[in-house]
C-alpha positions as CSV (number, residue, x, y, z in Angstrom):
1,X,-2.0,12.8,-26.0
2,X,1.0,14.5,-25.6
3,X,4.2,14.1,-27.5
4,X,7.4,13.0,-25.9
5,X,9.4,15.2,-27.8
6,X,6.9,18.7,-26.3
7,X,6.7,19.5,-22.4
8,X,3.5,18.0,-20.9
9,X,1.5,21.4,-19.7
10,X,-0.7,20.8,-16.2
11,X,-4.2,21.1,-16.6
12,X,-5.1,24.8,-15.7
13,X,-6.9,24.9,-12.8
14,X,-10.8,25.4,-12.2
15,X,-12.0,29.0,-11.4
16,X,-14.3,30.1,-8.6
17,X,-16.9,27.6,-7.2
18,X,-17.0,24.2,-9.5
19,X,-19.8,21.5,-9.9
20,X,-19.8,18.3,-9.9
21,X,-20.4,17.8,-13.7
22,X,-19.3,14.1,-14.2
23,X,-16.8,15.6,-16.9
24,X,-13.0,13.8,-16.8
25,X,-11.7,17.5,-18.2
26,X,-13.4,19.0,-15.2
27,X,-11.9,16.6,-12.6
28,X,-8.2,17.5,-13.4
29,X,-9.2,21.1,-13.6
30,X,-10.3,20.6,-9.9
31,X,-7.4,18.5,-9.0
32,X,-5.3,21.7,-10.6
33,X,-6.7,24.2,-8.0
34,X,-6.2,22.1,-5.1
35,X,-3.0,22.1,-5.7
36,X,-2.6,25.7,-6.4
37,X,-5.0,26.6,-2.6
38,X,-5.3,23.7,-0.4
39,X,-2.3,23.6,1.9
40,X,-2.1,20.3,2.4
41,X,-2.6,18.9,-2.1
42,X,0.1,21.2,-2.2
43,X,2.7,19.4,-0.1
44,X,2.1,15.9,-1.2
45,X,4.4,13.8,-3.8
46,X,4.6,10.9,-5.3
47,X,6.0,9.3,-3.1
48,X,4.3,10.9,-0.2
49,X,0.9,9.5,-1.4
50,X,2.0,6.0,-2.3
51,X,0.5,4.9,1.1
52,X,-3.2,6.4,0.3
53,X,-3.0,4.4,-3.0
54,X,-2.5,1.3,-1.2
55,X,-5.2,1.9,1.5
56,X,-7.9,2.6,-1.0
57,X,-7.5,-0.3,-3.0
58,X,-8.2,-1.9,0.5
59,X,-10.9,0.4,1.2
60,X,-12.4,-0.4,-2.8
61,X,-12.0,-4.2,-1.9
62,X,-14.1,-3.6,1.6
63,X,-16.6,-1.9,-0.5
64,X,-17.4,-4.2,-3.0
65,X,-17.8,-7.0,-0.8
66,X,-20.2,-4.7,1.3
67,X,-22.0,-4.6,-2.2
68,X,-23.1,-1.0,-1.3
69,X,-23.5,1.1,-4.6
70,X,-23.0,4.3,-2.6
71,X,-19.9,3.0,-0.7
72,X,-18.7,0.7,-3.6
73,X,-19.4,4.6,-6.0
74,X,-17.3,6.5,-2.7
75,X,-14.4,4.0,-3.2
76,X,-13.9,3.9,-7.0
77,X,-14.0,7.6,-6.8
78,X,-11.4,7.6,-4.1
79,X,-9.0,5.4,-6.4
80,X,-9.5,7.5,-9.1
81,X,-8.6,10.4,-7.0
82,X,-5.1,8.5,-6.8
83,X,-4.6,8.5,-10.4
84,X,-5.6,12.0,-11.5
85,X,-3.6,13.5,-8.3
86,X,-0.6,11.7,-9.4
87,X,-1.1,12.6,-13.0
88,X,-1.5,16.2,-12.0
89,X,2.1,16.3,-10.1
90,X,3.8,14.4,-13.0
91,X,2.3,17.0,-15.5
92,X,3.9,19.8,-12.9
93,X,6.9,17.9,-13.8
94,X,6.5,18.2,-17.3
95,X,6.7,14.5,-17.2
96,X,3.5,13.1,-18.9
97,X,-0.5,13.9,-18.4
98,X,-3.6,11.5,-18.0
99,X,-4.1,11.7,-21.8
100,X,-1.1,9.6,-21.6
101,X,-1.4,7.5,-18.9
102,X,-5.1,6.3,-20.9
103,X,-3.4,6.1,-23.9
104,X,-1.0,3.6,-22.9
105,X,-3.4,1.8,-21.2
106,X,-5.7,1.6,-24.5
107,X,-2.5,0.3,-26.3
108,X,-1.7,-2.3,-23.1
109,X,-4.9,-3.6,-23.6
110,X,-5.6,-3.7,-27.8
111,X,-1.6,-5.0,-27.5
112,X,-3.1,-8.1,-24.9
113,X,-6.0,-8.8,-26.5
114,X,-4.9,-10.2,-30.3
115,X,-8.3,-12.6,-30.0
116,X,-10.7,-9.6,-29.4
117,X,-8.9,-7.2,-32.3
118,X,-6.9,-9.2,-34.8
119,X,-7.8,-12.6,-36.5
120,X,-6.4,-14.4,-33.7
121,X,-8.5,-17.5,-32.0
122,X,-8.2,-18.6,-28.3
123,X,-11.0,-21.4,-28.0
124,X,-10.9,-20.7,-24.0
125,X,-9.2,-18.8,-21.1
126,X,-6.2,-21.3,-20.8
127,X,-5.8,-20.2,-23.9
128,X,-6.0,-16.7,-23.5
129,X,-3.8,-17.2,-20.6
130,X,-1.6,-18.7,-22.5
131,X,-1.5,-15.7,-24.9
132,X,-1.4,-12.8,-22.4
133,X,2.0,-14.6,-20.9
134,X,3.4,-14.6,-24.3
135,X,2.8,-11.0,-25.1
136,X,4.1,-10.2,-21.5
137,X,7.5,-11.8,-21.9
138,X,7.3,-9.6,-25.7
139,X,6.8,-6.6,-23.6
140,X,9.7,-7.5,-21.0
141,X,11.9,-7.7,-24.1
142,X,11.1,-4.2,-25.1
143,X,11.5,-3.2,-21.3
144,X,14.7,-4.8,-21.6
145,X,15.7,-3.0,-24.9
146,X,14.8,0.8,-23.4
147,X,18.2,-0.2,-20.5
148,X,15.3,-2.2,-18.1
149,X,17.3,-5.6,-17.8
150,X,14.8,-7.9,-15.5
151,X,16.3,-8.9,-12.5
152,X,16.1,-12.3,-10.6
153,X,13.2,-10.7,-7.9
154,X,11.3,-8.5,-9.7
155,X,8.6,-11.5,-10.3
156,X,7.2,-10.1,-6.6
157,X,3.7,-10.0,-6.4
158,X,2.1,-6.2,-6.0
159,X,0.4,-6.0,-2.5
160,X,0.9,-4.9,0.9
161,X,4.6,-4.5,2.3
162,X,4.1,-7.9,4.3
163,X,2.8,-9.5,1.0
164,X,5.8,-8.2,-0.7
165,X,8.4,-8.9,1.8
166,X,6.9,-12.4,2.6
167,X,7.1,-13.4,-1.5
168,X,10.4,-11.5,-1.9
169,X,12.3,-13.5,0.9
170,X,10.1,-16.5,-0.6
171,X,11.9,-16.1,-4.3
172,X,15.5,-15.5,-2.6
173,X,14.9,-18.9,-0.7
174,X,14.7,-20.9,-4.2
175,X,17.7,-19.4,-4.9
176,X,19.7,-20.5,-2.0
177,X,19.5,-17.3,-0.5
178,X,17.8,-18.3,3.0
179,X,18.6,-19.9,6.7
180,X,18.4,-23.9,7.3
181,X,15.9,-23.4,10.2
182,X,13.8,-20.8,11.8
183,X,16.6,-20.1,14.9
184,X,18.7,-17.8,12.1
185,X,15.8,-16.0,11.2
186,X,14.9,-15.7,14.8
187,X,18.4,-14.5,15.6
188,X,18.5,-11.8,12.9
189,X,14.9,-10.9,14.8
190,X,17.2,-10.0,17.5
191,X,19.9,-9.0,16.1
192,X,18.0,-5.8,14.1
193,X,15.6,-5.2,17.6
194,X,18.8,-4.8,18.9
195,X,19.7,-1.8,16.1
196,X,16.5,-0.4,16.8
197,X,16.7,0.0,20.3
198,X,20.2,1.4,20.2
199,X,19.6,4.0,17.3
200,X,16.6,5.1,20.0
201,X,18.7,4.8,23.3
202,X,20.1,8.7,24.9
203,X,23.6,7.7,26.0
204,X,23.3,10.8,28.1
205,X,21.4,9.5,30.5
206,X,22.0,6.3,32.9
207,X,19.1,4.6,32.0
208,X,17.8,4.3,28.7
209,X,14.9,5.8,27.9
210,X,13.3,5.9,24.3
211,X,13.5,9.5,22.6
212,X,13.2,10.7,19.0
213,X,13.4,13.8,19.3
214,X,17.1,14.3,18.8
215,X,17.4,10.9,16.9
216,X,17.5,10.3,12.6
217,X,13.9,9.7,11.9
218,X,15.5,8.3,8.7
219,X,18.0,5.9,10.6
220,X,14.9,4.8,12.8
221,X,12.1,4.1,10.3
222,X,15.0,2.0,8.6
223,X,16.1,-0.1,11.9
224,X,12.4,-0.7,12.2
225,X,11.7,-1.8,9.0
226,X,14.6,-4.2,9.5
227,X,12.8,-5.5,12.3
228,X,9.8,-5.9,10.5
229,X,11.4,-7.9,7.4
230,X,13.3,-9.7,10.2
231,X,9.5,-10.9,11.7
232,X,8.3,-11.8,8.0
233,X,11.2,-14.1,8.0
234,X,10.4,-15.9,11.4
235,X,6.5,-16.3,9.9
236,X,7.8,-17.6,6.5
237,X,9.8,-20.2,8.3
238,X,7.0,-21.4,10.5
239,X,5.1,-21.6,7.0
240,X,3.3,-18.7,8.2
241,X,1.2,-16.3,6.5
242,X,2.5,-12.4,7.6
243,X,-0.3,-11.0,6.2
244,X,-2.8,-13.2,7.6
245,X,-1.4,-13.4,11.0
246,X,-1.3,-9.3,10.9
247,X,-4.8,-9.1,10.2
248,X,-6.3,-11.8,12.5
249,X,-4.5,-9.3,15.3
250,X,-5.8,-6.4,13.6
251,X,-9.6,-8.0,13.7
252,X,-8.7,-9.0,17.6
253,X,-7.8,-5.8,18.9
254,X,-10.9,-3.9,17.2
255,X,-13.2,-6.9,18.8
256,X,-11.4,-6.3,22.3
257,X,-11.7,-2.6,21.9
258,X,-15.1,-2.8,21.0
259,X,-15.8,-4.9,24.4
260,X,-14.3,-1.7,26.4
261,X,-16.5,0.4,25.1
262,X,-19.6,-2.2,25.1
263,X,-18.8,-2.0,28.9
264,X,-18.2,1.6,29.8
265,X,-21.2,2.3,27.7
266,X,-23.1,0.0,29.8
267,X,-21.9,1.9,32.8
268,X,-22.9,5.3,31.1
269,X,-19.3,6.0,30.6
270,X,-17.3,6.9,27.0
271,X,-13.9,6.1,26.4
272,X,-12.8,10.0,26.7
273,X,-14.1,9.1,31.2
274,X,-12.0,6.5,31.5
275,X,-8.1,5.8,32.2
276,X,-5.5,3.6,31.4
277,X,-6.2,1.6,33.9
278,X,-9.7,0.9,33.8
279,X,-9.3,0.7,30.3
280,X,-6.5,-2.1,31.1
281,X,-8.7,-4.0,33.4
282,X,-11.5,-4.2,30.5
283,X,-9.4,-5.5,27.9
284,X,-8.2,-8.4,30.4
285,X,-11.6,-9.2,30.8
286,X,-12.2,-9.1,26.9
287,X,-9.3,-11.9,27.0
288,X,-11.3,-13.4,29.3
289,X,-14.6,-13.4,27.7
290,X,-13.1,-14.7,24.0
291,X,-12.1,-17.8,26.2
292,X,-15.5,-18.8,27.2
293,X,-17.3,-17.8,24.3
């Protein structure tokens, strides 16, 4: 473990052809070289990989309820890949290394579990519970005394942006932060599709037409965020789940997709010999076939 007071040095990276030893010390060594000769480990942040984080999670959860030691094996490796690529760039940094980031999480967890290490007894898990919320409002105090003061919304539960933006706008409703009905929330829908569609518009031409190549990707991706908190709102005030709602049309569209290719592979045809059209025509009858099934 390092100390806070010394730089953190990177891992020094793996020389010529590695194997795949099993060996935690080996793994950041490999991790090092990618990011030394593969083109694309070398451009990624912290922040750039935040969305690959979230996805495997997902991808672990898939897994484990497939209950397929290979895929469940793939998927934990894949999350692990997260942590030690992240480690790796705040290393770079001189920030802190994985010997740290276990470390903590040996003292998190000796820290949480008084019942397991000291002469504490818990006679069942409401008790434990119990416990682990007391040490968790100690360790806010602590957060609080490093300059972390704990703000009204930062009780949001961890998950996908809907999830977050569902509970977030949730937690500012109890505090009188919120619309009556579910017309405001469908007027701010409006009101920030609106944005979006002007920050896209070319005012050099008569009619508009959508273009990004001359527009603030920045501006844009915020407008359409906007618009997609706005649409969390309208869900939460029909009682709603975003999430759930998102997903259901996720699961639709692969099962109507799945029909169009069903078909044109019944017709000796792929997806690459067809058009838009045809294409168009299929999924219309996939609409009609979830009717009368």
């Amino acid at each position: 473990m390092s100390n806070q007071d010394d730089k953190v040095a990177a891992p020094a990276p793996v020389q010529g052809t590695p194997t795949a030893s099993g060996e935690l010390d080996d793994l950041l060594a490999l991790m090092a070289r990618l990011r030394v000769d593969c083109p694309w480990d070398k451009k990624q942040t912290n922040h750039s990989l935040i969305p690959y984080a979230i996805e495997e999670a997902y991808e672990l959860g898939e897994a484990v309820q497939s209950n397929d030691d290979e895929d469940i094996k793939g998927e934990l490796g894949d999350v692990l890949l997260q942590v030690v690529f992240h480690c790796q760039m705040y290393a770079e940094q001189g920030r802190f290394d994985m010997s740290d980031v276990i470390a903590t999480l040996q003292e998190k967890l000796i820290r949480r579990h008084p019942h397991v290490f000291e002469a504490e007894t818990l006679e069942d898990d409401a008790a434990v519970k119990a416990r682990w919320d007391e040490i968790k409002v100690e360790e806010q105090q602590a957060r609080e005394a490093r300059g972390k003061p704990k703000r009204r919304l930062d009780n949001t539960k961890a998950g996908s942006a809907l999830m977050q933006a569902q509970d977030v706008q949730k937690q500012a409703s109890k505090l009188g932060f919120d619309w009556e009905g579910v017309g405001g929330a469908f007027d701010k829908l409006d009101e920030e599709i609106a944005e979006l569609k002007a920050e896209l518009i070319d005012k050099s031409k008569d009619v508009a037409e959508y273009n990004t190549s001359k527009a603030n990707i920045s501006d844009i991706e915020k407008e359409l965020g906007d618009c997609m908190f706005a649409l969390v709102n309208v869900a939460r005030k029909l009682n709603l789940d975003a999430e759930a709602a998102t997903l259901t049309c996720v699961h639709k569209f692969k099962s109507r997709f799945g029909y169009i290719e069903a078909q044109l592979a019944a017709a000796d045809k792929c997806l690459e010999d067809s058009d838009i059209n045809e294409m168009d025509a299929l999924w219309e009858a996939a609409k009609q076939h979830e009717r009368s099934s």
